[in-house]
DRENDODO-371157 format. One record per atom (N, C-alpha, C, CB): x, y, z. Coordinates in steps of 0.02 Angstrom, whole numbers, plus 50000, padded with zeros to 5 digits. Glycine has a CB too. Layout:
! residues N
XYZ ...
END
This chain:
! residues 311
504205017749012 503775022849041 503605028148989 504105026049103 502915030448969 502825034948930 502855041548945 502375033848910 503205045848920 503345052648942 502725057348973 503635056248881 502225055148933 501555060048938 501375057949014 500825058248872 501445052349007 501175048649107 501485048349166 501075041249117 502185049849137 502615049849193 502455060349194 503615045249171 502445063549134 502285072149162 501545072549210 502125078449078 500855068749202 500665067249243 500835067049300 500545064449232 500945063749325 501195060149381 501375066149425 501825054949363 502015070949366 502575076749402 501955080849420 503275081549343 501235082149392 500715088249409 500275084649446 500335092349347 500455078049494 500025077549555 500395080949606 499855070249576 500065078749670 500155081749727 501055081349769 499545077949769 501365083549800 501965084249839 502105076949821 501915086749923 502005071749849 502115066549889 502115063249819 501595064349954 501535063349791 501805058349695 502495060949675 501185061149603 502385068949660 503075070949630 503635068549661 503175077949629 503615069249749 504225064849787 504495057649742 503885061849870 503975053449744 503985048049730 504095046749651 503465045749759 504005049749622 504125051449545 504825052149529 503795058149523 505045056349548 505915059049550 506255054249579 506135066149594 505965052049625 506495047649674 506705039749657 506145047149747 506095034949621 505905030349612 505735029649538 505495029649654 505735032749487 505585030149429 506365034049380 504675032849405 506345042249411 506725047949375 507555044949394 506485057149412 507565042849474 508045042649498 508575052049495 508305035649459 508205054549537 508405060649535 508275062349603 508095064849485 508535068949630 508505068149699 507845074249706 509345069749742 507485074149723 506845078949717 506945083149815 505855072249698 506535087649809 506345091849860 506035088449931 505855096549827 506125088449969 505835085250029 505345091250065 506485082250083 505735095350069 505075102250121 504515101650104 505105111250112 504375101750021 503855100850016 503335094350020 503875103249977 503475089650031 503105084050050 502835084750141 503655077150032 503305088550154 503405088150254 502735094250254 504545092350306 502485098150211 502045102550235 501565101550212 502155108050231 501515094250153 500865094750145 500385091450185 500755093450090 499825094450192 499105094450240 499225087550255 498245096350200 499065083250189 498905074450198 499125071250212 498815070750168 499895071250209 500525069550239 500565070350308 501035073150211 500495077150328 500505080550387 499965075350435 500245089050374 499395073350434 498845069250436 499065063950473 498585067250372 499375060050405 499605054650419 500065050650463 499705054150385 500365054750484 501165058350493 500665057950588 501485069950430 500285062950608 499795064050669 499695056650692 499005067950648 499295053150642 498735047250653 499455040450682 498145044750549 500005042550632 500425035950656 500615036450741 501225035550606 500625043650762 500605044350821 500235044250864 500735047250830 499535043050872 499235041150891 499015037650958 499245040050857 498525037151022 498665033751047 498145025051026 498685037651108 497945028850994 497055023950961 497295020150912 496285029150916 497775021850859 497835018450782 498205020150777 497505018850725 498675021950795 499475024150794 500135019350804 499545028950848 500665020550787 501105014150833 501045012950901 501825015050832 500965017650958 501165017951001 500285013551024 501525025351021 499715011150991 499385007851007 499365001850986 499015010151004 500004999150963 500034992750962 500264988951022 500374991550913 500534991251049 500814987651113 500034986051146 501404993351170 499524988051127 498824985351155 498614980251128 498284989451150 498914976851074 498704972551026 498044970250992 498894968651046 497744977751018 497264976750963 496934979850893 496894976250990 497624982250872 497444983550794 497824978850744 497634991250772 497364981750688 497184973350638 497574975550583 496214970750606 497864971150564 498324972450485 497944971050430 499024967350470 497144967150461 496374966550406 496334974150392 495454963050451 496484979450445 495914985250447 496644990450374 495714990350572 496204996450342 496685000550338 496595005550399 496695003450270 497095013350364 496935018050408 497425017150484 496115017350416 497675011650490 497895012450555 498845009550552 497295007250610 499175011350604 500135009750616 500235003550550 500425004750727 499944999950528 500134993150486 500384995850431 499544987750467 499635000350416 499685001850340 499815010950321 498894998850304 499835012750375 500095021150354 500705019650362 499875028550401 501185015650400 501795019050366 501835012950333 502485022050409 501755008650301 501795005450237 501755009950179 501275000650232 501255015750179 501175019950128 501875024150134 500465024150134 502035029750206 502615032250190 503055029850147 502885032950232 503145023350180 504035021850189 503835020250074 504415010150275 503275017150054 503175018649985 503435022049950 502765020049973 503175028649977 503425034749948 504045037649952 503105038749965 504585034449989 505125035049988 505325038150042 505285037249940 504915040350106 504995043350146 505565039350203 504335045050162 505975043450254 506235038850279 505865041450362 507105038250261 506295036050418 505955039050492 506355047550516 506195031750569 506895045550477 507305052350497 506955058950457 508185051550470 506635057450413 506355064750370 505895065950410 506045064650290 505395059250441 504555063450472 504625061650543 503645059650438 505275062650571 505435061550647 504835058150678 505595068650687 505035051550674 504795046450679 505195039850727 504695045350612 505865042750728 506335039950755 505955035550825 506895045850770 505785039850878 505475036350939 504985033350917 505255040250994 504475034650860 504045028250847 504285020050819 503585030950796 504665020350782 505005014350795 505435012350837 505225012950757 505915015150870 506005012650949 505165008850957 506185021051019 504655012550979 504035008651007 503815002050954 503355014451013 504135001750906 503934994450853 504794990450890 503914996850720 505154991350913 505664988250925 505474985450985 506224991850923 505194990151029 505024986851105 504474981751103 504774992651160 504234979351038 503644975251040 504084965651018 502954979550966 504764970851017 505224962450991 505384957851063 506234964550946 505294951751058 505394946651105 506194945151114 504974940351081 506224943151168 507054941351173 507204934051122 507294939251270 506544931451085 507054924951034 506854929850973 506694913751024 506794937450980 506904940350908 506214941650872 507364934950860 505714937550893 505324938550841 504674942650884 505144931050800 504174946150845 503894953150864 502984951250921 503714958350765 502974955550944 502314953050977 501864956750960 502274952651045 501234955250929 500834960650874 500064961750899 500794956950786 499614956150860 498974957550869 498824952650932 498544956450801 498444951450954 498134947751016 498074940350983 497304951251043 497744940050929 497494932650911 498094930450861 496644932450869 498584933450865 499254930550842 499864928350873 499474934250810 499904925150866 500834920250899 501294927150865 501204908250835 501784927750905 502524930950902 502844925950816 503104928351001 502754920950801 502974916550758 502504918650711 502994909250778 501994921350708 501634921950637 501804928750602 500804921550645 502374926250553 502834933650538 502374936350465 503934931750515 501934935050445 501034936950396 501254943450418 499974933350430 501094943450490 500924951950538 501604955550537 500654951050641 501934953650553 502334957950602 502914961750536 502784952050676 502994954750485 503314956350436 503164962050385 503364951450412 502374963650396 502054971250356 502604976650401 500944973450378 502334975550447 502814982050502 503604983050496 502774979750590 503954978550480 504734977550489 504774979250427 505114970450511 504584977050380 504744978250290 504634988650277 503824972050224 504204989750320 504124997050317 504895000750363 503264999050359 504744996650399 505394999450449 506074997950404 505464994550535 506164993250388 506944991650332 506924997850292 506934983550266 506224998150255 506335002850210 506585009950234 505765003250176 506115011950298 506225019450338 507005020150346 505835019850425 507555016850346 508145018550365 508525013750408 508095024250393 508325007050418 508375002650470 508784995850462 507735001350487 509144994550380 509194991750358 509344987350388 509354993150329 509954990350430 510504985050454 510704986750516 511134984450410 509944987950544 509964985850617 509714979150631 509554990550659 510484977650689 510344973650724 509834969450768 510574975050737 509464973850770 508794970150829 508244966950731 508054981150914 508094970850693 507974969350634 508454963650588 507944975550610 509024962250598 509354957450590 509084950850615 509874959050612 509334951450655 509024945250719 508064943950706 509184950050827 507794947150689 507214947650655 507404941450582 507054957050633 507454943950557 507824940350483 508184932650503 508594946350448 508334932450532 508624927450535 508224920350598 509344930650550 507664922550637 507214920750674 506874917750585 506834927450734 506704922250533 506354922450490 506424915350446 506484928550460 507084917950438 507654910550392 507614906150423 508504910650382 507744903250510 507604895950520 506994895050514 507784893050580 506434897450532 505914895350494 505494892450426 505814897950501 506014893450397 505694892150329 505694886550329 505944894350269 505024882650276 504704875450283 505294873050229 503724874250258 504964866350225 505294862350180 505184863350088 505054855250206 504674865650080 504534869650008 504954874850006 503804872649995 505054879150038 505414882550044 505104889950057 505784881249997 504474890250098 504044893950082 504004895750186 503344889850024 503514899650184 503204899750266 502434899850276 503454906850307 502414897050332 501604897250379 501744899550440 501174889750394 501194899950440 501084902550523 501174896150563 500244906050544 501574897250625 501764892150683 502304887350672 501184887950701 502624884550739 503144881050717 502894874350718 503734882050755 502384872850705 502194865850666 502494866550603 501374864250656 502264868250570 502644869750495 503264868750486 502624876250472 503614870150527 504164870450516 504724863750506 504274874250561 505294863750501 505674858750489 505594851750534 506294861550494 505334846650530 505384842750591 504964843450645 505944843450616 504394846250624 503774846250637 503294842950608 503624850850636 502644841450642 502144837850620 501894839150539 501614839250670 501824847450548 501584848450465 502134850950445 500924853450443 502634850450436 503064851850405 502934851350313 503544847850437 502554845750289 502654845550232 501944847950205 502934839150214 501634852050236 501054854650218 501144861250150 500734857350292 500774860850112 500844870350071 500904874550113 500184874050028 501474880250098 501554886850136 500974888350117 502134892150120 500964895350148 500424899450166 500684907050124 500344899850259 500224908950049 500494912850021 500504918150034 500404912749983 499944921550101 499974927250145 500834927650182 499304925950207 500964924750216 501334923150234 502184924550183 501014917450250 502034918950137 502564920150094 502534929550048 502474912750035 502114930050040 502024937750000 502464941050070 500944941749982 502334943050125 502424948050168 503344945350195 501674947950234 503364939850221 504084938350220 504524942350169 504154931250206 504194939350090 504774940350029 504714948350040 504544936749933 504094953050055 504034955850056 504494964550091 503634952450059 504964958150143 505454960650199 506084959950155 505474955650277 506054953750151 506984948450113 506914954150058 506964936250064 506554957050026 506454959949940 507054966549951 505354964049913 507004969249996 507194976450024 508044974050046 506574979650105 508364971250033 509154964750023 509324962649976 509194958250050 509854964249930 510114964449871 510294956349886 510724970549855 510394953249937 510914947549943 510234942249947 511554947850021 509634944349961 508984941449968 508734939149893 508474947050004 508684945249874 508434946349789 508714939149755 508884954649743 509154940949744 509544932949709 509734926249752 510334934649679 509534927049797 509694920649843 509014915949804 509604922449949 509374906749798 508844903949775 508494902349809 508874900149747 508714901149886 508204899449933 507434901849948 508484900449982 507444907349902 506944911749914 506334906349848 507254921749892 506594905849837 506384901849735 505504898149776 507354890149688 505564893649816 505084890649868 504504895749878 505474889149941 504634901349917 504174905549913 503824907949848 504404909949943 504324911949825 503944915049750 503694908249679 504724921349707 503844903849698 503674897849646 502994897849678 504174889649646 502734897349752 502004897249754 501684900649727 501754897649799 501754907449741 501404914149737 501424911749660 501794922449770 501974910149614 501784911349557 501274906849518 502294911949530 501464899249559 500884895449542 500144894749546 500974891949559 500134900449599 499364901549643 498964903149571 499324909649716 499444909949530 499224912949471 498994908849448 499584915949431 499454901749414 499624900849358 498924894149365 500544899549344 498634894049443 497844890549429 497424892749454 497684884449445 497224899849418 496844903449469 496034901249419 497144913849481 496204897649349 495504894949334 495294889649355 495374894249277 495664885449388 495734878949439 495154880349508 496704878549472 495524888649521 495024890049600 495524885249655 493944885549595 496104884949642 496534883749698 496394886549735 497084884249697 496344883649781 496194888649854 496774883849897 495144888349897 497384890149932 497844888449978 498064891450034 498254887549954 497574887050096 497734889350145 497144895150157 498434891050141 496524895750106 495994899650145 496034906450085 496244901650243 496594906850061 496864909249992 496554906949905 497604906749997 496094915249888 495924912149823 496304916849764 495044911849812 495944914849692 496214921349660 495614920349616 497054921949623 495274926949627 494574927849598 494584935949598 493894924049650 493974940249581 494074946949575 494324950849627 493554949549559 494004950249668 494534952849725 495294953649711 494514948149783 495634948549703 496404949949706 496584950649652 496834945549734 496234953049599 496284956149549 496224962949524 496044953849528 495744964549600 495914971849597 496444976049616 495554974149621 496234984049576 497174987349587 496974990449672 497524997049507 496884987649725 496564990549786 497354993449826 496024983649836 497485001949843 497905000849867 497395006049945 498665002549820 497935003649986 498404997750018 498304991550003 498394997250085 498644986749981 498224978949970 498344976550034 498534972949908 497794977350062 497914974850162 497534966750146 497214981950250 497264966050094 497194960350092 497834954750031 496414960850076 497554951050014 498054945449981 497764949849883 497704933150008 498304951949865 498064955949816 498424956949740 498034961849849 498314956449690 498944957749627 499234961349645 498854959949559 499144970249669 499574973849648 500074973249692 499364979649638 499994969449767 500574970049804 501044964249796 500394971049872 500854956949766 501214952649745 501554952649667 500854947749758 501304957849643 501614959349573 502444964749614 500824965549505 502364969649643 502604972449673 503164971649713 502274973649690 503034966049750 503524961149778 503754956149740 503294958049831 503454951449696 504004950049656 504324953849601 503864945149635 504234957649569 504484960849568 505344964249597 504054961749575 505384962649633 505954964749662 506564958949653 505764966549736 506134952149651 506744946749633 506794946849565 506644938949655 507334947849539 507714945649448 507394939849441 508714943649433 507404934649456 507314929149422 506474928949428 507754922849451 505924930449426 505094931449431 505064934249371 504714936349493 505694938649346 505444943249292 505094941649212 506014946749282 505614935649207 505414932449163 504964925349143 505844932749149 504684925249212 504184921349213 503524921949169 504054921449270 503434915949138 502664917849108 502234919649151 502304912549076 501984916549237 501554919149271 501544925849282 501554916649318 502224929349303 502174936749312 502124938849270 502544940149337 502264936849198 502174941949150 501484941749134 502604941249091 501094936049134 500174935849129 499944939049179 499774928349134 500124937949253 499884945949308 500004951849292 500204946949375 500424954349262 500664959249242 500384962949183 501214957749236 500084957149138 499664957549068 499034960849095 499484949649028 498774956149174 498284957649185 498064963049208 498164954549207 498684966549222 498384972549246 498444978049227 498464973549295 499054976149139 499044982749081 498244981949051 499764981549003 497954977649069 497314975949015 496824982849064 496864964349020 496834983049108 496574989249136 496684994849124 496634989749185 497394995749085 497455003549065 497235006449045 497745005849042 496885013749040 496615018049007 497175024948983 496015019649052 497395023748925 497795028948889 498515029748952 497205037348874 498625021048972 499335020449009 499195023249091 499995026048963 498375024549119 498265028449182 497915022649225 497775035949172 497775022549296 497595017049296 497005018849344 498105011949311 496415017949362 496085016949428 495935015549493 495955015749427 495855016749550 496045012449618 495105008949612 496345019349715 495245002349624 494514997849617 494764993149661 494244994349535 494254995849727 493844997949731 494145003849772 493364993949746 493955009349807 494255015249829 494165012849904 493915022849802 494555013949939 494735012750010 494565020450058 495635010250010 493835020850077 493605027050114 494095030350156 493035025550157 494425025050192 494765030650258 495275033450235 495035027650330 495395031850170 496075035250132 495865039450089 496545030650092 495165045250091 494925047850031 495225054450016 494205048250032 495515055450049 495905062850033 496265060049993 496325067450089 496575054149976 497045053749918 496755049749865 497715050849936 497105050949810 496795048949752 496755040449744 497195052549693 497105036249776 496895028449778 496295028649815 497435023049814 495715031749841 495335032649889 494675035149873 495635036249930 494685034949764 494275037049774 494425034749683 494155043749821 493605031149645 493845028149590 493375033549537 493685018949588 493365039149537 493015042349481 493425044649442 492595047249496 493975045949457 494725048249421 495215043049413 495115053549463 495615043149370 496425040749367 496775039949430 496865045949329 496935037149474 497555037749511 498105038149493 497635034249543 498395043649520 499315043749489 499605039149531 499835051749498 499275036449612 499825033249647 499715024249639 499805036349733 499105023649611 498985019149566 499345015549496 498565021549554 499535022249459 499955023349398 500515022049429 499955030149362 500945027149465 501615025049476 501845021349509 501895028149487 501265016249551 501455009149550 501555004249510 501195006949573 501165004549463 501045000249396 501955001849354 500135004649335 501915008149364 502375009049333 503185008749361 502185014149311 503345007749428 503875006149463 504014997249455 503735008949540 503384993849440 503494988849447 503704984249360 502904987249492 503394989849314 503854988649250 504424991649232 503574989649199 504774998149301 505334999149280 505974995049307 505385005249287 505554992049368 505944983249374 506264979249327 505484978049386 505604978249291 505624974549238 506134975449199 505124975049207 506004981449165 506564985649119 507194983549136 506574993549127 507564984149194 508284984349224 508444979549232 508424987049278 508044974249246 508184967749254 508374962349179 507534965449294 508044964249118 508364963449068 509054964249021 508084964849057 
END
């Protein structure tokens, strides 16, 4: 990490500096001030919500396609290091718990099965992170997760796929596999488990023929998922660099290290851009591409201080 970019970083707004100290510095930084700022404060409103909030999912009709709404705002918190106990949030996940089925697994959008864990696994991976680790009803989540897994060693949507099923021996589904690993990543006992190897061997292969135009499962890799777009609510580098990332053994992969190439080749003096800028998020700086993003940057840059440690 270069000193000059990481002091950057410290002269953006509350919520970078949070995330700065906490996640790159490893230092314990100030919380009041993140809890009063305006945008935060915002966000913090909207998750409550009865329209786009958690408590409007039990209607099942918001989209983990859309940003702006319960999927992907607290995907951003829980980012920033925030937990449910700092932005009393507590009863809003109770309301993501009451959406769990008695065989464990979650009931989400309308045009989705309880089994298509793509969805539900964005929501739970935020929640692990908020403080939830090793709750039980989230356990039992995890482990609904694990018999599922195909014979590659990867996941799709439905229990066709699955073991002793019709398509069982079909390609996972790398939506799918990104957002799972995406949960398991946030588990020290996950991280190094090889079973996981199935999943992240796709994702890494997807890269490794993206001049091929593999297309898997409706899945391409063309400019789009090449951009640094955050939230990546779609199938995207920065969030599969990100997530793998988190397993040791990806690190030293040639594919991640050529994704990874690909997206220092964007640097400008080590700063990085949000491309394309995501409107309903324009109060913050991923939201808007005429400037540098710092929360852009100190993603780029959490995900090479991975790197670093893992060597």
């Amino acid at each position: 990490m270069k000193k000059e970019v990481i002091n950057w970083l410290l002269e953006g707004p509350t919520w970078i500096r949070y995330a700065t100290q906490l996640q790159l510095l490893n230092t314990k930084p100030d919380l009041p001030p993140v809890l009063r700022d305006d945008s935060i404060i915002r966000i913090v409103q909207r998750l409550k919500s009865n329209q786009v909030g958690i408590p409007a999912l039990r209607t099942r009709r918001i989209s983990c396609e859309q940003a702006a709404n319960a999927y992907w705002d607290l995907f951003f918190l829980a980012d920033i290091g925030l937990t449910a106990n700092d932005l009393k949030l507590k009863q809003e996940m109770e309301e993501i718990f009451n959406l769990q089925s008695p065989d464990g697994t979650f009931i989400t959008e309308a045009v989705m099965e309880p089994d298509y864990f793509c969805v539900s696994a964005i929501l739970l991976s935020s929640v692990a992170k908020m403080g939830y680790l090793d709750d039980p009803r989230l356990l039992n989540y995890i482990q609904v997760i694990l018999d599922s897994q195909s014979l590659n060693g990867g996941w799709h949507c439905g229990q066709d796929y699955t073991v002793g099923h019709a398509l069982q021996d079909q390609t996972s589904c790398p939506m799918d596999n990104l957002n799972v690993l995406m949960l398991l990543g946030q588990y020290e006992e996950y991280r190094k488990d090889l079973k996981m190897n199935g999943a992240i061997d796709l994702l890494l292969k997807h890269w490794e023929k993206k001049d091929e135009k593999w297309r898997v499962d409706g899945f391409g890799i063309g400019r789009r998922f090449k951009s640094l777009q955050y939230p990546a609510v779609k199938y995207g580098i920065l969030r599969v660099l990100d997530v793998l990332s988190l397993f040791p053994c990806t690190i030293e992969s040639p594919s991640f290290l050529s994704m990874l190439d690909s997206v220092h080749q964007k640097s400008s003096n080590g700063k990085y851009f949000a491309e394309p800028s995501v409107a309903s998020y324009a109060e913050f700086d991923f939201g808007q591409n005429k400037e540098p993003s710092r929360w852009i940057t100190f993603l780029v840059n959490r995900i090479e201080k991975r790197v670093t440690e893992c060597k």
